[in-house]
Structures are given as C-alpha cells and as structure tokens.
N, C-alpha and C positions, 0 to 999 in steps of 0.2 A: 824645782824639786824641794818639797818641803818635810819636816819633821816630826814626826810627835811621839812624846814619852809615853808609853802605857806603865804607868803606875799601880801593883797592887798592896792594900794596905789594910789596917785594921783600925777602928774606934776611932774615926778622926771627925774633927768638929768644927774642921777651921782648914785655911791653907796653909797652913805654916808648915806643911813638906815642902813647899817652892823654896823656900828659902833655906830650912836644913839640908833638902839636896842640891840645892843650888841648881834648880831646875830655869833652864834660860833656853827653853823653845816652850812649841807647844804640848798640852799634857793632857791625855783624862787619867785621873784616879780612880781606883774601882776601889770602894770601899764596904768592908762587912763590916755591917753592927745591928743594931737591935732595929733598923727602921729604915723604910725606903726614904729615900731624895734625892735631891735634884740640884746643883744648884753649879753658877762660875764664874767666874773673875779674870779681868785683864791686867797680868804684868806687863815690864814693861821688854819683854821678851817675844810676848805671846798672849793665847788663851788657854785654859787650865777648866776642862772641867772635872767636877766630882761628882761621881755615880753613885748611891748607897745603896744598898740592899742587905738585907737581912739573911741572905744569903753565907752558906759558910764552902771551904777548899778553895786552894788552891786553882787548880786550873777553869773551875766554875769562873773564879774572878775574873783570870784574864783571859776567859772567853768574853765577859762581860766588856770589858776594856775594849777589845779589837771588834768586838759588836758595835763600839762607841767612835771608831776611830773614824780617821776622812786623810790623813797626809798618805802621801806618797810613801814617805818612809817612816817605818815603826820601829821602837827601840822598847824592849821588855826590861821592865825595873821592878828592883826592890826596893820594898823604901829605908833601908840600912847604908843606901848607896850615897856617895856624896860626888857628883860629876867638877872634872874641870872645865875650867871657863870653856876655852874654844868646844867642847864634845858635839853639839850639834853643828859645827861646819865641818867637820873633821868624818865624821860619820855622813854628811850627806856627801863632802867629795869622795870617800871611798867608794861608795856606789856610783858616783859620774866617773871615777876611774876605771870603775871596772862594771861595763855594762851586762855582763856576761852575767852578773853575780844576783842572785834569787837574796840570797840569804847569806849575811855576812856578821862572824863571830866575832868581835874584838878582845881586846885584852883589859884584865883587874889587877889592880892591887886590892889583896887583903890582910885586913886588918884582924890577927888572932891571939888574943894573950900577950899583948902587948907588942907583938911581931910584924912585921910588913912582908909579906911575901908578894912579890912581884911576879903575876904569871902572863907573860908574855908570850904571845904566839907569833909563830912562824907564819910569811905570809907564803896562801898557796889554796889550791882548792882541796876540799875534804869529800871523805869519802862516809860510808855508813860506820866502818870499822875503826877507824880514826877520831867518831865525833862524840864517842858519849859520854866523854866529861865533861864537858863542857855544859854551866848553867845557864838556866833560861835569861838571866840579867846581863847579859854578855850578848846577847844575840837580836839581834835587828835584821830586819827583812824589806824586800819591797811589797805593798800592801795589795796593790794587783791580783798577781800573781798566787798568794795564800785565801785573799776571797774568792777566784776564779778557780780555787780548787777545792773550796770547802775546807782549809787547815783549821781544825782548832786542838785546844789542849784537851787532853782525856783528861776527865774528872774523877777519876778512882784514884788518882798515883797524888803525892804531895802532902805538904801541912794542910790539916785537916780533912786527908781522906782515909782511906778504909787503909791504904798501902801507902809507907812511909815517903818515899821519895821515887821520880820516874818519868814523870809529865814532859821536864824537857826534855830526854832522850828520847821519847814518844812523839814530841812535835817534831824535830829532826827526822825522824824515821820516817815520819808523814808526809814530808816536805820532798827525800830520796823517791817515795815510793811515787811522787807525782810527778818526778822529774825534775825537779827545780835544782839548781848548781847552788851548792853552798861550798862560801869561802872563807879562810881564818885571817886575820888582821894585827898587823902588831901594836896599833895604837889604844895606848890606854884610857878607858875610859873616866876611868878615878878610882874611887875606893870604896870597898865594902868591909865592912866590919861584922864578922860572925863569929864575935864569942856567944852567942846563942843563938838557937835554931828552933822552928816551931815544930820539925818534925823528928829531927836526928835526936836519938836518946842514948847512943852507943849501941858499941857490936855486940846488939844485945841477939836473944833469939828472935824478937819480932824482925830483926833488920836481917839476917839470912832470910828468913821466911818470905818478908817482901822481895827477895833480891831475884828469888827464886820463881815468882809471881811475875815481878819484871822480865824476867829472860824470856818466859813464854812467852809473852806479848809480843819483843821485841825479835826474836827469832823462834818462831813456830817451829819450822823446821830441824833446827838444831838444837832446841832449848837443852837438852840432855848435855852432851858438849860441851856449850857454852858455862853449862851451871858449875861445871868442874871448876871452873878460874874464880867466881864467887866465892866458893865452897872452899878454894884453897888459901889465896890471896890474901887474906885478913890474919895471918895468925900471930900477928907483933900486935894487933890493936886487942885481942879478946881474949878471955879464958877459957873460950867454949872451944872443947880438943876438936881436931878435924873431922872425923868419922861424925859427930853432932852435927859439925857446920853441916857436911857436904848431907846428912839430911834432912837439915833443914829447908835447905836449897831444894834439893827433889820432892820437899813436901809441897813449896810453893809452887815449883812446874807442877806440879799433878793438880795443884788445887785453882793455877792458875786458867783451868779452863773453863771451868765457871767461876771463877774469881773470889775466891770463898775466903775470907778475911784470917788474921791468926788467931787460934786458940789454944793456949798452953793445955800441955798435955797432961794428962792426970797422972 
C-alpha cells in the first residue's frame, strides 16, 4: 500500500514545495499559472510530479491532481501545510488498520495570528451530519474506490470560483451518497498556517449568500431548514443584524438552483 500527496498550488517554477512541506512520499502538484507543462523529479523519498495548467479554481486543480494520481492511497494538501516526518507511514497504517475505511480525515494543527490551535479528532466513523467541517487538506482516501465511482470536486465552490468556499463538503457528500465509510483520525498531520486565505474575505454579505448556495447543493431537500443555522450562527463574527443574514441565506437557496453568483443589491 503506497501513498501520494495531491498537492494544489499556484505560480510555482521549481520544487521547492518538497522541501518547504517537507513532503517525504510521493506527490503530483497541480499547478495554475499562465502556461501548460509538464515536468518531475526524484527525491530521495519518492517521485514528485508537476502538472501546470493555465487553468484557474480550486476544485478544477484537484481534479487535475487525482486525474494524475496512480497510489493506492491519496492525501489532499495545501501548499500552506508543513507535514511531520513519520505522516506518510502513519496514514498508510491507518488504512491497513482499518479496512473497513473508504476515506479517512485526520487531524491539523493550525497556525493563526500567531496562535497553535490543535484540532484533534475523535477516532470513530462519521456520518453526513458530523463531517462538514472538516477541510479538504485533512482528508485522504483509498484511490479505488473514488475512481470506481466517478468522485470529483465540483468546480463552482472554492478559491477562485463563482462561490466562496464548499467543494470539500461536497466531495464528502459524494463520497456518503456512493456508500463509501468514512472515518476521523486523531493523528496529526502537521501544520497549517491560515493567516490568509484565497477565498475568505469575512462575514461579509457575499459569504451568507454563498452559504446559502451551499446548503442547496448540499441538502436539496431541507435547504430551507438547514439555512436557518447559517443565517443565525455567525452573529459574534459580523455586523450584518440577523433578519439580513437570514436573507441573505434564502437568497442563495433560491438562486442556488441555477447557481447564479452574488450581486449586491442596488
């Protein structure tokens, strides 16, 4: 059982993310920037390729990336991340421990404003209702399983799409709706550092609005419901009073059904 990093990244010219992530198996890089290519190199860990494309979003990339892959087992990264040594034996025995497991989330330290927050999970299997905070950089999967069912990321949700943030709660989603067991992990991976973000701007109005977009995707069925917890849940991070949020929130379920991006309102 073998490993590999799916890296996605921006404007890179070189491998020197092996070494800032201290990336020690094997990798592809999906890279956007202004031109396609091709190219790879052998540490002394592994192989490492980079993908370029001209290409821009989020979940486009790491479609690209799992397009590129071949191990057994996949581990989704940011390139903000800095792994500890052991990560790739630690994450491949978690899946020889538990065969049962499709897709398995482990645990981050992050790094914010000078702070370490350690978030540490509970080992256990998860459900739909349980898993959606959890981000894409935390989550490794067996590679099988997700080609045999056609998972990819939707390409609407994330940095650099129409709708701020959502992709990984989406592949999740995709992952229950095929059956596949996914499990939480407590060992941690390393650390991420997010004193900035390419798509979080604050609890601004575009971020209800997407949130609102999001729920419809994510529960068709209940999105009204659901939107209430969006629409409430925020009101220590923002100044926009509630009766705003909670329509901002119903704008995006309405608009979420053709998918129709934000437009402030005159």
């Amino acid at each position: 059982m073998n490993l590999q990093l799916l890296v996605v990244t921006m404007n890179q010219n070189d491998f020197s993310l092996v070494e800032k992530m201290n990336i020690r198996c094997d990798a592809v890089i999906a890279n956007q920037s202004y031109n396609n290519g091709f190219s790879q190199t052998e540490t002394g860990y592994g192989k490492v390729t980079m993908v370029t494309t001209h290409t821009r979003g989020v979940g486009l990339n790491r479609n690209i990336a799992l397009l590129a892959s071949e191990a057994d087992i996949l581990l989704f990264a940011d390139d903000d991340l800095v792994y500890n040594d052991d990560m790739p034996q630690k994450v491949t025995e978690a899946f020889e421990n538990n065969p049962e497991a499709d897709v398995i989330i482990f645990s981050i330290c992050i790094l914010k404003d000078g702070k370490i927050t350690e978030r540490r999970n509970k080992c256990g299997r998860l459900h739909l209702w349980n898993s959606m905070r959890f981000g894409t950089y935390a989550i490794a999967v067996r590679r099988k399983p997700i080609i045999d069912n056609n998972i990819t990321f939707n390409q609407c949700f994330g940095g650099g799409c129409d709708f701020s943030a959502g992709e990984d709660s989406l592949f999740l989603k995709a992952c229950f709706d095929c059956g596949l067991k996914v499990f939480s992990d407590n060992y941690i991976l390393g650390s991420c550092c997010k004193d900035t973000s390419s798509w979080f701007k604050g609890y601004n109005e575009k971020y209800f609005y997407d949130k609102g977009v999001l729920v419809r995707k994510l529960f068709p069925k209940s999105a009204y419901i659901m939107a209430l917890y969006f629409g409430a849940y925020f009101k220590r991070e923002t100044d926009i009073g509630l009766l705003k949020r909670l329509s901002l929130v119903y704008r995006g379920v309405n608009a979420g059904k053709n998918m129709i991006p934000f437009k402030e309102e005159k």
